[in-house]
TORGU-965867 format. One record per residue (C-alpha): residue number from 1; x, z, y. Coordinates in Angstrom, 3 decimals. Last residue first. Layout:
<nodes>
node resi=NUM	east=X	up=Z	north=Y
...
</nodes>
This chain:
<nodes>
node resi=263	east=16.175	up=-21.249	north=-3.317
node resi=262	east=19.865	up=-22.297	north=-5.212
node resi=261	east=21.014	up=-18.524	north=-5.793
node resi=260	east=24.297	up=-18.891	north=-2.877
node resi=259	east=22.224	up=-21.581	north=-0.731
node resi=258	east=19.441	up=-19.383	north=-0.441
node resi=257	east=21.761	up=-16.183	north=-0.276
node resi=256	east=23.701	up=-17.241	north=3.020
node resi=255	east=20.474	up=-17.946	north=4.388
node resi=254	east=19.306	up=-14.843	north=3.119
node resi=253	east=22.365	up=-12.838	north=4.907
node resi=252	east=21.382	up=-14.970	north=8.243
node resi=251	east=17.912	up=-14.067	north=8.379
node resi=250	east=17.995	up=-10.432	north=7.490
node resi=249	east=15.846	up=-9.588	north=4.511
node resi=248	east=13.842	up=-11.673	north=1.486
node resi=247	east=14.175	up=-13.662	north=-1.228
node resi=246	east=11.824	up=-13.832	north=-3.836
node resi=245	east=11.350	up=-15.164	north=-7.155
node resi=244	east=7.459	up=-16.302	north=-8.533
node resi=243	east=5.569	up=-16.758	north=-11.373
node resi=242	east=4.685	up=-13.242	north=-13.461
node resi=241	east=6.623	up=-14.581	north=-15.996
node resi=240	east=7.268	up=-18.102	north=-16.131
node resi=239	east=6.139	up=-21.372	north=-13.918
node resi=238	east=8.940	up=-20.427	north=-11.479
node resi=237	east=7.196	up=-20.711	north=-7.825
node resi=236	east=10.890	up=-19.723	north=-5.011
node resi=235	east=9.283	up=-17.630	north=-2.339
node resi=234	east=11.540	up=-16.879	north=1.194
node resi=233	east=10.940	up=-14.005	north=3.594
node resi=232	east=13.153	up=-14.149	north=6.414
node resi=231	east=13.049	up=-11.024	north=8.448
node resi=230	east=11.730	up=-10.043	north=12.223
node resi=229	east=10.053	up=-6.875	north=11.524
node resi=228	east=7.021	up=-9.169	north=11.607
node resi=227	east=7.868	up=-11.455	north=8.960
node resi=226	east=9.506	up=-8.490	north=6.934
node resi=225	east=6.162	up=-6.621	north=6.676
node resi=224	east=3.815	up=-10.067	north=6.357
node resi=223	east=5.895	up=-10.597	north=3.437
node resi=222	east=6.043	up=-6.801	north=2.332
node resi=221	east=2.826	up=-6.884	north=1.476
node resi=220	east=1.811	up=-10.175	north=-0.233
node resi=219	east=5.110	up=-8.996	north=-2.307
node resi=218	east=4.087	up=-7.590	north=-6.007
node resi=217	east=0.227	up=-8.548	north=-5.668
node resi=216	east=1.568	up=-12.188	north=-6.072
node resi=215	east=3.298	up=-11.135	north=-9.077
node resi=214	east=6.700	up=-11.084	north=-8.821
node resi=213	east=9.498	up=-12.424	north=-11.874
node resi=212	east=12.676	up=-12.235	north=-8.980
node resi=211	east=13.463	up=-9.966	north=-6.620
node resi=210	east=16.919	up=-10.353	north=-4.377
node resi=209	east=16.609	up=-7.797	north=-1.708
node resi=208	east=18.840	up=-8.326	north=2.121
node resi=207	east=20.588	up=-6.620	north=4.110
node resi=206	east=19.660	up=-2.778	north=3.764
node resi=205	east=18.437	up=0.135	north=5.572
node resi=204	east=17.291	up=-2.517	north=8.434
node resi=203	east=13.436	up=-1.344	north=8.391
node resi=202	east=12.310	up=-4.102	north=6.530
node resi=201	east=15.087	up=-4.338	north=4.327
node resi=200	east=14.295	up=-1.025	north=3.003
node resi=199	east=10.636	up=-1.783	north=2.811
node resi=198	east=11.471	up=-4.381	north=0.266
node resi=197	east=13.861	up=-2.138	north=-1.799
node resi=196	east=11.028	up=0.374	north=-2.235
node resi=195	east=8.901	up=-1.729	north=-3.070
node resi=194	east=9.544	up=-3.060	north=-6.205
node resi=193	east=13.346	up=-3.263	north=-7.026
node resi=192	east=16.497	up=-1.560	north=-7.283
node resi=191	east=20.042	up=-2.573	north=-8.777
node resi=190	east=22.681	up=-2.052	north=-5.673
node resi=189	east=24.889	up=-4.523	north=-4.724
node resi=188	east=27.910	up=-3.556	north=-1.611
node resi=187	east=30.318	up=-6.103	north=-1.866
node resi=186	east=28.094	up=-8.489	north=-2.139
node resi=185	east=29.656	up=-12.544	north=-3.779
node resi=184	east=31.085	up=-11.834	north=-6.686
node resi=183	east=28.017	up=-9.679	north=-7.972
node resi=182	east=25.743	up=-12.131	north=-6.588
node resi=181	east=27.329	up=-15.304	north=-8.172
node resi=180	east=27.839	up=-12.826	north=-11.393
node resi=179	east=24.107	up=-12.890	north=-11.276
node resi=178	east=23.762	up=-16.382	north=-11.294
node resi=177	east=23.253	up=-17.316	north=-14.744
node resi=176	east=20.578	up=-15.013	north=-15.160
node resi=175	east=18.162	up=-17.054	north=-13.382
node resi=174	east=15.578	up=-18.164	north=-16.311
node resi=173	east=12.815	up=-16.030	north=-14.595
node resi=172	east=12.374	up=-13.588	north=-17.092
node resi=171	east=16.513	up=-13.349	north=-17.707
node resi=170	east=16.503	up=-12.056	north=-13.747
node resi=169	east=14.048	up=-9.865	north=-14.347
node resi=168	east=15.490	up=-8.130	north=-16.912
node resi=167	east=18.243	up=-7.329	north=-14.451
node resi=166	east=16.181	up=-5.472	north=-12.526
node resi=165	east=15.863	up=-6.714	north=-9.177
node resi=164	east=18.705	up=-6.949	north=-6.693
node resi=163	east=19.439	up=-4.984	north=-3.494
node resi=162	east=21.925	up=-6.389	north=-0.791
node resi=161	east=24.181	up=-4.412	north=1.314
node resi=160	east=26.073	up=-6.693	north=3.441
node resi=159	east=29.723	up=-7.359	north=4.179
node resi=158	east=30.301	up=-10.287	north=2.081
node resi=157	east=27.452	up=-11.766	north=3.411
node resi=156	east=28.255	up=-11.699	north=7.200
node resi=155	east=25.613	up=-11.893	north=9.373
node resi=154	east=24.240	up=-8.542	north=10.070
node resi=153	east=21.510	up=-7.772	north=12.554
node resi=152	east=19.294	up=-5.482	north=10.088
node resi=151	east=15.661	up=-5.962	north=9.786
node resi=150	east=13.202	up=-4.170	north=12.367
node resi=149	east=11.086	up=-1.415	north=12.978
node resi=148	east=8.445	up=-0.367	north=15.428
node resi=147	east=7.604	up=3.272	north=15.049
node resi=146	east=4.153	up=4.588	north=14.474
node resi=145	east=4.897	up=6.124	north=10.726
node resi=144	east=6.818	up=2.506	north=10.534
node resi=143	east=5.549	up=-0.267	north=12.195
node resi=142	east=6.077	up=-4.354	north=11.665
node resi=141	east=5.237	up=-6.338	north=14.614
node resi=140	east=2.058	up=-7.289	north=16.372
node resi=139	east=2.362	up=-11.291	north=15.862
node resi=138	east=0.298	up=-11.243	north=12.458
node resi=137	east=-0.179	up=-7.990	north=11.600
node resi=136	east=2.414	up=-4.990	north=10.057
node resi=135	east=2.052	up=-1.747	north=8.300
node resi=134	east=4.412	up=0.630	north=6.977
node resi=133	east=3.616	up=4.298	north=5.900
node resi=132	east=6.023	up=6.948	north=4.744
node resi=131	east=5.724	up=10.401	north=3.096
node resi=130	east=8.715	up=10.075	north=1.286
node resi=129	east=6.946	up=10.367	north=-2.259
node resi=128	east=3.360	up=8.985	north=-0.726
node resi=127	east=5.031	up=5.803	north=-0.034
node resi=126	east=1.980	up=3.566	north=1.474
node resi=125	east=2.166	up=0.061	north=2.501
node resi=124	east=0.297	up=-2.123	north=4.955
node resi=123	east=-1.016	up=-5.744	north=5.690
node resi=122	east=-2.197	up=-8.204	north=7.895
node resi=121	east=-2.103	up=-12.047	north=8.430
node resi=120	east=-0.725	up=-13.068	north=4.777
node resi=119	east=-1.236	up=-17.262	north=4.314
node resi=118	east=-2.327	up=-18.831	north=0.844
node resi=117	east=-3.273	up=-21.622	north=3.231
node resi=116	east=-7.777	up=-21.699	north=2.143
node resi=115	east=-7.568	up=-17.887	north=0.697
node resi=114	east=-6.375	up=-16.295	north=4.335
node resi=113	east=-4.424	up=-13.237	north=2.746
node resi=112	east=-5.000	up=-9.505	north=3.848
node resi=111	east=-2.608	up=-6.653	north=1.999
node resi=110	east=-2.283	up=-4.100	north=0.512
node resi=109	east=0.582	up=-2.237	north=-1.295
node resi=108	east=0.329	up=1.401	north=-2.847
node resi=107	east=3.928	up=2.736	north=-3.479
node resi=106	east=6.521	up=3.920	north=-5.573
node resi=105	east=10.223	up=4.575	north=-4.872
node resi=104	east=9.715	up=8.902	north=-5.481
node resi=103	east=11.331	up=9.173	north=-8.811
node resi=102	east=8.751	up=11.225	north=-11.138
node resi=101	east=9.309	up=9.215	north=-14.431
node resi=100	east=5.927	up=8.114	north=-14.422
node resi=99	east=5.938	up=6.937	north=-10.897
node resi=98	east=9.599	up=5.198	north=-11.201
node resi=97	east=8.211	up=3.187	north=-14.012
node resi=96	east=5.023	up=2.456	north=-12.395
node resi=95	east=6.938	up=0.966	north=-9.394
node resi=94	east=3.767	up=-0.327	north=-7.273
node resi=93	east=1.179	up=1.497	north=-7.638
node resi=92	east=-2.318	up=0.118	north=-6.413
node resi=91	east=-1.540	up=-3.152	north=-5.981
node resi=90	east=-4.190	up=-4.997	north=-4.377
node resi=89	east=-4.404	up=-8.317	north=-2.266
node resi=88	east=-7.654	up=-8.588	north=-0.262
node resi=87	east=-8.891	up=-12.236	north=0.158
node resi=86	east=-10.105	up=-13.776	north=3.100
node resi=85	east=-12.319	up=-17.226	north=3.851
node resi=84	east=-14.600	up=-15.512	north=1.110
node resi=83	east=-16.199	up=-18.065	north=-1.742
node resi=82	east=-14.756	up=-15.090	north=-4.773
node resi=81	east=-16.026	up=-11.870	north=-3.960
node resi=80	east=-13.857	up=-9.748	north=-7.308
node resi=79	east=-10.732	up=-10.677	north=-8.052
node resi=78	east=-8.959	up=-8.794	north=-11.318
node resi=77	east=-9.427	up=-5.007	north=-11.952
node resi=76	east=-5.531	up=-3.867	north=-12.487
node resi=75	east=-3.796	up=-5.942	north=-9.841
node resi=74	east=-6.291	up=-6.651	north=-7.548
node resi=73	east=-6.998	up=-9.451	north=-5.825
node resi=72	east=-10.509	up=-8.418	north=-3.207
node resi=71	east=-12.853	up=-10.995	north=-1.656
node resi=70	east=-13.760	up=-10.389	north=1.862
node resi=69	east=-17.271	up=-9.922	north=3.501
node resi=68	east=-17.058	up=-8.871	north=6.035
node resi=67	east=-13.417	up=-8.649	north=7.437
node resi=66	east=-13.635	up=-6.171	north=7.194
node resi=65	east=-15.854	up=-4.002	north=5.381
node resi=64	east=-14.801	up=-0.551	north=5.937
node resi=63	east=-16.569	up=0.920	north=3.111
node resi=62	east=-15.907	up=-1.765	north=0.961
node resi=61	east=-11.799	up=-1.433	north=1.486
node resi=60	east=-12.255	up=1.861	north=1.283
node resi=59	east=-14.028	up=1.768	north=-2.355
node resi=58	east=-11.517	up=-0.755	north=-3.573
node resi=57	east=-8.514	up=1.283	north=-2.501
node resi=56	east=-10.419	up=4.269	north=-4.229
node resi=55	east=-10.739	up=1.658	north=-7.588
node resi=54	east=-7.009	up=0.627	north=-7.539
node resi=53	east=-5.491	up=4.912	north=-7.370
node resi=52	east=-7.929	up=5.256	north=-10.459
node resi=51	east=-6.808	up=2.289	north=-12.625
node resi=50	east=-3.097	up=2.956	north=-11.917
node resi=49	east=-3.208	up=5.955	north=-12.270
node resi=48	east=-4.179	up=5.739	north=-16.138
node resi=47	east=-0.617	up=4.528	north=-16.456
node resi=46	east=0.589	up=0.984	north=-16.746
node resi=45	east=3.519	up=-0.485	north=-18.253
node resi=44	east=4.402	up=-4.122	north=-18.218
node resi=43	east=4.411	up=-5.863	north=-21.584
node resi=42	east=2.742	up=-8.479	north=-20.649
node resi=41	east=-0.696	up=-7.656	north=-22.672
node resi=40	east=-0.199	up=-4.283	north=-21.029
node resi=39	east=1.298	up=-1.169	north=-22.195
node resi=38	east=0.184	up=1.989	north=-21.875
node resi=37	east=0.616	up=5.744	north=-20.500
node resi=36	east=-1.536	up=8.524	north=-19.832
node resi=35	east=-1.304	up=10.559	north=-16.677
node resi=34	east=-0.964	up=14.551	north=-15.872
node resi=33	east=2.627	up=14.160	north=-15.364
node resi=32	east=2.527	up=17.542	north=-12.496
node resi=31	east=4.607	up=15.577	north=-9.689
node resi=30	east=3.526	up=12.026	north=-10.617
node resi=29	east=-0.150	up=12.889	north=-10.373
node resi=28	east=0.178	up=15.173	north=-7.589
node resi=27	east=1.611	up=12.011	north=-5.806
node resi=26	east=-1.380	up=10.296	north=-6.665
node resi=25	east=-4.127	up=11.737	north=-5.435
node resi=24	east=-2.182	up=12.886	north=-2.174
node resi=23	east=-1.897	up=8.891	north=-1.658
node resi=22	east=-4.767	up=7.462	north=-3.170
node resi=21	east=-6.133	up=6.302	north=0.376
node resi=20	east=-3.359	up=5.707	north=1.856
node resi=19	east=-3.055	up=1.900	north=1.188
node resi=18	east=-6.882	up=1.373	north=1.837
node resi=17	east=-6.355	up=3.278	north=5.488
node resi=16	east=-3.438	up=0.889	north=6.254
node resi=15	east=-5.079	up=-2.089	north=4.952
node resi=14	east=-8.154	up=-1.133	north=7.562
node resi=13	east=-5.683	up=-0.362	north=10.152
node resi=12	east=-4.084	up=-3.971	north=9.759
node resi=11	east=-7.401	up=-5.593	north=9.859
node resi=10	east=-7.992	up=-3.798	north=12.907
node resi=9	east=-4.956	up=-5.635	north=14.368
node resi=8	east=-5.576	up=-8.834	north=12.982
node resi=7	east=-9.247	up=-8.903	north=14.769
node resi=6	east=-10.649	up=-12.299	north=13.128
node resi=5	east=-10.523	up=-15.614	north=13.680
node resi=4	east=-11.874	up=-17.525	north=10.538
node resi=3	east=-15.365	up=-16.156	north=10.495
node resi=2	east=-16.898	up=-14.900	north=7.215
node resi=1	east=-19.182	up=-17.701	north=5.527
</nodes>
């Protein structure tokens, strides 16, 4: 069985190389439209990307091989290694719907989760469309193109910028009831999810994202990301949809938010 302690830091560069591997790939993909589009079971979309940009994160991952061994989650292919101590966590596009419409928010998210605690030690994310890569490891900050970054100082709710989900999200989860709560409550609320919003946060653009109806694959990234950068990253388990709400951004503001959207 793969060792427990591992090198966090190399982990991190082998996330980082996995998340940038599809990068040119796919950014001439969104640029020229040459992708098909369909819907899964779920009613999510998914483009023929999606399947291509998974399988070269797959092949880097197994080229690099660490830590040896390690199962891999992904989004389109399923797990694959099951019995590791670690488990690679895949999405390979993250914002479909802004990739097939050509709006540059989408991104390739990896990320390195001990399987026995659920826990995220390493991980990285790629934004081909601003040509932007964040990675972060367990007690070695959160980076940005080699920069360290961190989550906004503010404290005062009323006077944050705070990012919500789609609003269809909201009704997935069974939390549309407190969406005027938000609205009241932000001055400044802007309607944009997946990664780009998360990343955001991470570097102090914004306050604080509400996200709710996430796969796991959705935010086993950007945890680890706003962890390091110095954020509180909270996790409410729904039982519908994809499962899980988050809550993530400057401590104070998603303090304020926890008790605001009963987390």
């Amino acid at each position: 069985m793969t060792a427990i302690t591992i090198d966090l830091a190399q982990a991190a560069a082998v996330a980082r190389r996995a998340a940038e591997a599809p990068s040119s790939h796919l950014l001439e993909i969104a640029r020229s439209g040459s992708f098909r589009t369909s819907l899964k079971s779920d009613g999510s979309p998914q483009t023929s990307a999606d399947t291509m940009a998974e399988r070269l994160v797959r092949q880097t991952l197994l080229a690099n091989d660490y830590p040896a061994g390690a199962a891999v989650l992904g989004e389109e292919e399923g797990e694959t290694g099951e019995g590791s101590v670690w488990r690679w966590v895949v999405d390979p596009i993250d914002g479909t719907m802004a990739f097939a419409r050509d709006i540059p928010v989408w991104g390739t998210l990896v990320a390195l989760q001990r399987v026995e605690t659920g826990c995220v030690v390493a991980g990285a994310i790629r934004l081909p469309g601003t040509d932007e890569t964040f990675w972060a490891w367990q007690g070695g900050g959160a980076w940005r193109n080699g920069e360290r970054i961190h989550v906004s100082a503010t404290t005062e709710l009323s006077r944050s910028t705070v990012a919500a989900g789609l609003l269809g999200q909201f009704r997935t989860s069974g939390v549309e009831h407190l969406v005027g709560s938000l609205v009241d409550a932000v001055d400044d609320l802007r309607i944009f999810g997946d990664v780009f919003a998360h990343v955001a946060a991470a570097r102090g653009a914004i306050d604080a994202v509400v996200d709710p109806d996430l796969s796991l694959w959705d935010f086993a990234a950007s945890r680890i990301l706003i962890e390091e950068a110095g954020g509180t990253f909270l996790v409410r388990h729904t039982g519908r949809g994809r499962g899980h709400d988050v809550l993530l951004g400057a401590p104070a503001v998603v303090d304020r938010l926890a008790l605001l959207l009963e987390f």
